[in-house]
C-alpha positions in Angstrom: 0.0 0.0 0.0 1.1 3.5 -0.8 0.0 6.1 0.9 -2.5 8.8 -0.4 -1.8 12.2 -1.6 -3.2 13.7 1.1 -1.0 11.7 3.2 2.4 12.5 1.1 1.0 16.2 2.0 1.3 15.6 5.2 3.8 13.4 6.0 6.1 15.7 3.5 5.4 18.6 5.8 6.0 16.9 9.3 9.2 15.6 7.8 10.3 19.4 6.9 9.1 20.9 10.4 11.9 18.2 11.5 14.3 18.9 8.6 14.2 16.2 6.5 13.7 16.8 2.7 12.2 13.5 1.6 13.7 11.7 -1.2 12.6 8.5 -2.8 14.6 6.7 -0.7 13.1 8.2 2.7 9.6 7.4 1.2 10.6 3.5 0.7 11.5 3.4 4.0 8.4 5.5 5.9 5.8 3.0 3.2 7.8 -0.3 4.4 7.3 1.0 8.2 4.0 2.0 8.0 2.9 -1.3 5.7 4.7 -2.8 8.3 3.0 -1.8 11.4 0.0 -2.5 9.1 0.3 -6.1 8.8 1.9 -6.7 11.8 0.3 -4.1 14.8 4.0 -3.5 15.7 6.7 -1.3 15.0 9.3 -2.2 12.9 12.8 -2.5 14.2 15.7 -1.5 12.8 16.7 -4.8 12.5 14.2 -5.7 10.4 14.0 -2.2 7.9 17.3 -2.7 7.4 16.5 -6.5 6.3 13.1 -5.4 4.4 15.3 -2.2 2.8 18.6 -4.3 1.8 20.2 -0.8 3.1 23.0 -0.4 5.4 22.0 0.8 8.9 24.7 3.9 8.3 22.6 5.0 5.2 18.9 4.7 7.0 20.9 6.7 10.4 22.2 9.2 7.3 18.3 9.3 6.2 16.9 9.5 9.8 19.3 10.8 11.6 19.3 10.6 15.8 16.4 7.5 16.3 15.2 6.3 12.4 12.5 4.6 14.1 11.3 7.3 16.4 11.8 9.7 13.5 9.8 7.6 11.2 6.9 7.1 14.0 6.8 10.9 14.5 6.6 11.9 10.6 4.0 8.9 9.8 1.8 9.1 12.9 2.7 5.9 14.2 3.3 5.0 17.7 6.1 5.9 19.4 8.4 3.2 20.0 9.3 1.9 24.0 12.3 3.2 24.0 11.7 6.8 23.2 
């Protein structure tokens, strides 16, 4: 599932209030956590986006920087994760 255009609206402006300029690469990896949590009713760890991506954890810490998880929760609307 992809999400909606009203949804790219706003994801695409959460991500800029916390300055992140989305790239196609950033939108693989907020539709693979929110497809994710989905299916699943969990979170996604990094563990498994970085198996689900087949990208390095350095690139997806270079695309979220700080806590990709917690940043991706925050720009989707997902939970926050435990540990945040």
């Amino acid at each position: 599932m992809s999400f909606s255009n009203a949804q790219r609206e706003v994801i695409a402006a959460k991500a800029l209030e916390r300055g992140i300029h989305l790239t196609d690469e950033h939108w693989r990896l907020l539709e693979l956590s929110y497809n994710y949590y989905r299916q699943h009713e969990t979170l996604c760890t990094l563990r498994t986006l970085i198996k689900l991506s087949g990208l390095e954890k350095k690139k997806i810490y270079k695309l979220f920087p700080g806590n990709p998880i917690g940043e991706i929760s925050k720009i989707t609307g997902l939970p926050m994760p435990k540990e945040c």
